[in-house]
Residue frames as qw, qx, qy, qz and C-alpha x, y, z in Angstrom:
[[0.443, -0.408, 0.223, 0.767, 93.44, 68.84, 110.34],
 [0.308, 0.256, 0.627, 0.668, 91.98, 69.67, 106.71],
 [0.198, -0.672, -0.713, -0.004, 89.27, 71.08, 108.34],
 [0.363, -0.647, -0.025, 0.671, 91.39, 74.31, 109.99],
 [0.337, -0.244, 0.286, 0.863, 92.12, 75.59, 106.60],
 [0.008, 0.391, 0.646, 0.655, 88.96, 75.82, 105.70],
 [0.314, -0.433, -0.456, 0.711, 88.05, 77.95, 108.64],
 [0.021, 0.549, 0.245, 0.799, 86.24, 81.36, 108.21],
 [0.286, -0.558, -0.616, 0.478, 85.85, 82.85, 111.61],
 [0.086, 0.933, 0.324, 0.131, 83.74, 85.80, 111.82],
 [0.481, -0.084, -0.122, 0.864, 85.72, 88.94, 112.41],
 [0.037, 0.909, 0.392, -0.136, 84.19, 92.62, 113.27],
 [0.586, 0.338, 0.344, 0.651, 85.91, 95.14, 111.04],
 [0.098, -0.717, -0.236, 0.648, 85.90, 98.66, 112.34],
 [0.661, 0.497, 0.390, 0.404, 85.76, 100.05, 108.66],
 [0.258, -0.798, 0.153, 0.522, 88.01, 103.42, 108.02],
 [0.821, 0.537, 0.173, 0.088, 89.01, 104.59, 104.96],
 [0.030, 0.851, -0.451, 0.266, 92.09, 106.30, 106.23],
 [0.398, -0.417, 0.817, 0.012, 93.34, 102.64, 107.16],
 [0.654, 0.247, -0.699, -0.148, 94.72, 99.60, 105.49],
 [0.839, -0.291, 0.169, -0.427, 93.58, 96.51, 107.16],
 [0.013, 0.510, -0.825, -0.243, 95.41, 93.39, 107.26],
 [0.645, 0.119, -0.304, -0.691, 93.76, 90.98, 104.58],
 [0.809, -0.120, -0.568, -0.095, 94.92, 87.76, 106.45],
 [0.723, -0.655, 0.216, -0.029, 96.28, 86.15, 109.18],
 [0.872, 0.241, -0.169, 0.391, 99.67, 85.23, 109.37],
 [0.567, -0.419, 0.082, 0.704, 103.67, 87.01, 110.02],
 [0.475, 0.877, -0.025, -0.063, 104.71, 89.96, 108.48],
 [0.924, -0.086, 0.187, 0.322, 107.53, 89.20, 106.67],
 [0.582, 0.144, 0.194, 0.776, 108.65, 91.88, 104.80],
 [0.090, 0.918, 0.322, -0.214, 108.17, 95.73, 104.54],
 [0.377, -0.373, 0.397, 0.749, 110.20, 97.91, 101.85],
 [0.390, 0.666, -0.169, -0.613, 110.06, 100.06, 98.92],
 [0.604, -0.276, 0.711, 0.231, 109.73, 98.82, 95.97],
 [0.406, 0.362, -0.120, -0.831, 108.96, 99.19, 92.25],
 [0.565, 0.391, 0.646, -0.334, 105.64, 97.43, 91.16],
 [0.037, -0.387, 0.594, 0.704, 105.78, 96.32, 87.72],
 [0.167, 0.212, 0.961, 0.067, 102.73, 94.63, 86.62],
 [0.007, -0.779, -0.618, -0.108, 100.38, 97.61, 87.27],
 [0.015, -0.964, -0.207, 0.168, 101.22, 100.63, 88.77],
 [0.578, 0.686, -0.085, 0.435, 105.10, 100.97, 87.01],
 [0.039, 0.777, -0.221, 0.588, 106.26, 103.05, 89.63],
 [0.343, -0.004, -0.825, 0.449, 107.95, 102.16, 93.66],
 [0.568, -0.497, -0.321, -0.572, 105.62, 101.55, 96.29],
 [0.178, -0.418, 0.824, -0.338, 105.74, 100.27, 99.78],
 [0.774, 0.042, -0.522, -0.355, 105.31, 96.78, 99.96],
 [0.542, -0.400, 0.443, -0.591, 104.01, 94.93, 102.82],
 [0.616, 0.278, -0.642, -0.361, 104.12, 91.06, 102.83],
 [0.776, -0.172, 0.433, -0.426, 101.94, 88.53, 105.37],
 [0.480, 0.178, -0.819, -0.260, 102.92, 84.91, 105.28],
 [0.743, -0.274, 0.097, -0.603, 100.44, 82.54, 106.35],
 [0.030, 0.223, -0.974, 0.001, 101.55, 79.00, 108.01],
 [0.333, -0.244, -0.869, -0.271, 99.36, 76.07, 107.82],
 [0.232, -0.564, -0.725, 0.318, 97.59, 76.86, 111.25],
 [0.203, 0.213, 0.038, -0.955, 96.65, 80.73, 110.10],
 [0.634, 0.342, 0.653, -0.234, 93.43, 80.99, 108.88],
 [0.488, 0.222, 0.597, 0.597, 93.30, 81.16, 104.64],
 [0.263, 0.789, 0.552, -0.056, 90.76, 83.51, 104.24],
 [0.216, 0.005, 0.207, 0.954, 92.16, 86.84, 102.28],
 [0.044, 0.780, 0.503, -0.370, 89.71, 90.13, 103.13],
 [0.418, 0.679, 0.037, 0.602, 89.85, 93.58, 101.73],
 [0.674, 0.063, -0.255, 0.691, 91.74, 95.34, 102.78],
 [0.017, 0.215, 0.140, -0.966, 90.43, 98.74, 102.51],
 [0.404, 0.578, 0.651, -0.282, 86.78, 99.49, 101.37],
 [0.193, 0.448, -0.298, -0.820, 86.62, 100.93, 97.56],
 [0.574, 0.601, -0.256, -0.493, 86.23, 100.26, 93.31],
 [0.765, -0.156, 0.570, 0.258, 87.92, 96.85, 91.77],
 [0.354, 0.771, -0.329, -0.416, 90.07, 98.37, 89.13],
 [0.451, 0.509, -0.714, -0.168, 92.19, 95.22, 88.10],
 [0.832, -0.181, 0.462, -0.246, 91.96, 91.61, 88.77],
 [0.753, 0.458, -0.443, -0.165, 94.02, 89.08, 87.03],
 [0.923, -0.330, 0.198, -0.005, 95.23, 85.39, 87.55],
 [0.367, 0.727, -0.575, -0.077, 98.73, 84.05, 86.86],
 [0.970, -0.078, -0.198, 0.116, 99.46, 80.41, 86.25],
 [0.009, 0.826, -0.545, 0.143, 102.99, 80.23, 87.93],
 [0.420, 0.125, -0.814, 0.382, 105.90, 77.84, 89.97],
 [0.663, -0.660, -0.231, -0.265, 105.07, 76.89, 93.36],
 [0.440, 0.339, -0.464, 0.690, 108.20, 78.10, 95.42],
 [0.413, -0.490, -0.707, 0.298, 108.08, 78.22, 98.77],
 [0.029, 0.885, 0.426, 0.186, 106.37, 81.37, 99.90],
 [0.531, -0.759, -0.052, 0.373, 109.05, 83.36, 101.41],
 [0.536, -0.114, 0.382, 0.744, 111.21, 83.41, 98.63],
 [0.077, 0.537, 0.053, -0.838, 111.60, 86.95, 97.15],
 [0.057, 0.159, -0.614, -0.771, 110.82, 85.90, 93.70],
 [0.227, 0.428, 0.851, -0.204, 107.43, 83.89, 94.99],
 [0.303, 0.653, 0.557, -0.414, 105.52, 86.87, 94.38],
 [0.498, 0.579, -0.422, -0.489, 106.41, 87.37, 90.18],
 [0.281, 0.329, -0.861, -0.267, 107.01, 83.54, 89.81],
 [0.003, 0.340, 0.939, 0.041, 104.23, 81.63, 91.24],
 [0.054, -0.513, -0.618, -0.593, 100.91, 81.42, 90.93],
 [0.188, -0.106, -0.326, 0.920, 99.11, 84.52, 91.63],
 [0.002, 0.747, 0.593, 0.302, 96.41, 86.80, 91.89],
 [0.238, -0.121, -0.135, 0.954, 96.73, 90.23, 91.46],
 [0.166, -0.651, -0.741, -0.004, 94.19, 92.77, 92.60],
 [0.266, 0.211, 0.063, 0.938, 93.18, 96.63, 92.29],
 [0.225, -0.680, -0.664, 0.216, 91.24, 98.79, 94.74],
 [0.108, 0.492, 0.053, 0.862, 90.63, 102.22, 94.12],
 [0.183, -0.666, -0.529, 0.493, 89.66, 104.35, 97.52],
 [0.023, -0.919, -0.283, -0.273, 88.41, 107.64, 97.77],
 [0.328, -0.918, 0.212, 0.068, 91.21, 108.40, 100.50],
 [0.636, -0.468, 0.524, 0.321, 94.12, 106.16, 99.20],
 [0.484, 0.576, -0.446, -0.485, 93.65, 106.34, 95.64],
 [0.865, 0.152, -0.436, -0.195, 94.44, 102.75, 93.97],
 [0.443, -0.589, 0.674, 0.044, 96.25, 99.77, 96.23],
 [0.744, 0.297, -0.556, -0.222, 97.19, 96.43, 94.89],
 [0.575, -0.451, 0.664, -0.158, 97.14, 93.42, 97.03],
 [0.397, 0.451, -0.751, -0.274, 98.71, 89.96, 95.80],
 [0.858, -0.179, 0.247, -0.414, 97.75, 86.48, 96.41],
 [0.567, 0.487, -0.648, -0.146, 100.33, 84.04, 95.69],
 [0.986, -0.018, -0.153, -0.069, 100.25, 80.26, 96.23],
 [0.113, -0.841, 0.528, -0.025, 103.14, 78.53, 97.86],
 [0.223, 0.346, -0.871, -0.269, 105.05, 75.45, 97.85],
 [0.052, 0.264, 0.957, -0.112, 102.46, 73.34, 99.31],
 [0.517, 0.664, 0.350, -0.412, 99.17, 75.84, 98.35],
 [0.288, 0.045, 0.767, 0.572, 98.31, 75.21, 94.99],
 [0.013, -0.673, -0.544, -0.501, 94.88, 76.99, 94.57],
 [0.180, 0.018, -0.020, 0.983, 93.81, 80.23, 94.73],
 [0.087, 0.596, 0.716, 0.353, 90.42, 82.06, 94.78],
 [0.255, 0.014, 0.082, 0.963, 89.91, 85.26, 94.05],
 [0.229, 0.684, 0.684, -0.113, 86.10, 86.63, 94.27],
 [0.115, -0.508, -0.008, 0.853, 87.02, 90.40, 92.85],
 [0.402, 0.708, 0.540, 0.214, 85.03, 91.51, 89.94],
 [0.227, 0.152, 0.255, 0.927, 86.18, 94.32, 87.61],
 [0.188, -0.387, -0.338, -0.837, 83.94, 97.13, 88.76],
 [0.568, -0.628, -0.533, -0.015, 82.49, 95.81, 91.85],
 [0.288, -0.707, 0.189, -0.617, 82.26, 98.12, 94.89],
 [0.706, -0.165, -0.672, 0.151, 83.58, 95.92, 97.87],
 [0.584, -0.715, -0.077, -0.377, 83.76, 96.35, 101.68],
 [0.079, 0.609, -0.590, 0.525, 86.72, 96.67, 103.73],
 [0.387, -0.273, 0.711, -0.521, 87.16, 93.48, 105.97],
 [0.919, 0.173, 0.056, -0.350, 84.63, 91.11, 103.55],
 [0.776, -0.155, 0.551, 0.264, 85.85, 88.14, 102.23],
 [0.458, 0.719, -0.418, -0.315, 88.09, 88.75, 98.83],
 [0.638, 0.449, -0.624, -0.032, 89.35, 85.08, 98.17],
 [0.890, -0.347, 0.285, -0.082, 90.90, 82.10, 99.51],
 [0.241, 0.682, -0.689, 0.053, 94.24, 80.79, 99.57],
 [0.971, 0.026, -0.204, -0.125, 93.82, 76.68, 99.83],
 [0.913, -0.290, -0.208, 0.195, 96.54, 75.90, 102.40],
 [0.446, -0.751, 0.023, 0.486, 98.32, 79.16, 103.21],
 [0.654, 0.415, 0.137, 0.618, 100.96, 81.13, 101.55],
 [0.205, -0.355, -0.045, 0.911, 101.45, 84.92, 101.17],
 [0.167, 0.921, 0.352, -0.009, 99.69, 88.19, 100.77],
 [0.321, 0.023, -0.056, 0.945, 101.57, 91.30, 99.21],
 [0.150, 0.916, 0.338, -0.156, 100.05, 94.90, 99.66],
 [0.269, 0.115, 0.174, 0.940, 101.62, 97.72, 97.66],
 [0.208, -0.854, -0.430, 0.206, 100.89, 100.69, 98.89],
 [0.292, 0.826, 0.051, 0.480, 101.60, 104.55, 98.55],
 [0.601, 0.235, -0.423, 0.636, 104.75, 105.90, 99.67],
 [0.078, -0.449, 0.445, -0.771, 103.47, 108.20, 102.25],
 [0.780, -0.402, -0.431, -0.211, 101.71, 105.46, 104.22],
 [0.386, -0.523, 0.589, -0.480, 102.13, 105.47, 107.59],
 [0.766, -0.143, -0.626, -0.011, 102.79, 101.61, 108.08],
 [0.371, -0.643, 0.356, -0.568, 101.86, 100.51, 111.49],
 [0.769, -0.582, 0.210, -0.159, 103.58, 97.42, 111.74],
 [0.072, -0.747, 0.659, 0.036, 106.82, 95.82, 112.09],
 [0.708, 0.065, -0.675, -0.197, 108.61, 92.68, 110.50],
 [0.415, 0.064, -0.903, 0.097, 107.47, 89.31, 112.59],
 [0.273, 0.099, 0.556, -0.779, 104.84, 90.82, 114.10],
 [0.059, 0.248, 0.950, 0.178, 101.30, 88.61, 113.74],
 [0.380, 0.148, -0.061, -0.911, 98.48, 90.18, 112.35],
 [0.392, 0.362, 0.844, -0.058, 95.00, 89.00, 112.03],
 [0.133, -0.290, -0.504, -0.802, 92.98, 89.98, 108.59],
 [0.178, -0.763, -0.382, -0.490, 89.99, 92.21, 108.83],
 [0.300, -0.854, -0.392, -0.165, 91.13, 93.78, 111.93],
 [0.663, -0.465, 0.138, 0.570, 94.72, 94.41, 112.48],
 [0.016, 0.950, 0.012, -0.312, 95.68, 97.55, 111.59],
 [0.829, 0.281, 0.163, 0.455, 98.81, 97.67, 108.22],
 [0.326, 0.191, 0.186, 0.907, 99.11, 101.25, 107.35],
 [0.164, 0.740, 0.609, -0.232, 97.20, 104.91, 107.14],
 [0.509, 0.687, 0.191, 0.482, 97.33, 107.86, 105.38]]
């Protein structure tokens, strides 16, 4: 059983910079405006994948660009659904500048039974839509915030697999 969550199945990544990818597996749980306070200040749409124990963990990028921000946050460990999960536990927050979306921010946040995070983003690195960006140690949630005129292309409780299901475009 321990063995599934450490899982990394390949995945072929059709790469597009005029789409957001989805960075894990899992449910989508939530989609709405909202205003992002941590980094960009201002409302966004905000997209939120929860992963159960039998998704795999891995967290991709999303979209191929720049790593503009990267920072950890010690936090609670509430169970991942709850709305406050993703300003009150621990987290990792993460900034991608594209070339066709301008900056997103995806979140990593731990839940009541993940407790570690990992985060591989470097300030300044150049990354690849669909690589690995981190690891979430026994599931939880991904947010994306994203710009309001995305075209999101899917709907809540619909299952999405990272690097190749399709979130949003421009």
């Amino acid at each position: 059983m321990v063995l599934q969550f450490f899982r990394n199945p390949k995945r072929v990544t059709q790469i597009n910079d005029s789409l957001i990818i989805s960075p894990v597996d899992g449910k989508v749980v939530a989609i709405e405006k909202v205003y992002e306070k941590e980094y960009f200040k201002s409302d966004k749409v905000q997209v939120s994948i929860f992963m159960s124990p039998i998704n795999v963990h891995v967290t991709r990028y999303a979209i191929s660009g720049v790593i503009k921000f990267s920072k950890y946050h010690p936090g609670k460990y509430l169970v991942a659904w709850h709305s406050k999960s993703s300003e009150l536990n621990e987290r990792t927050t993460v900034v991608v500048e594209n070339k066709t979306f301008g900056e997103i921010l995806y979140r990593q946040i731990a839940g009541g039974v993940a407790r570690r995070i990992v985060n591989y983003a470097k300030i300044g690195e150049t990354v690849i839509q669909g690589n690995d960006a981190g690891f979430i140690k026994f599931g939880s949630r991904v947010d994306l915030f994203l710009p309001l005129n995305s075209k999101i292309k899917v709907e809540i409780d619909q299952a999405v697999k990272g690097g190749v299901d399709e979130i949003a475009e421009k």
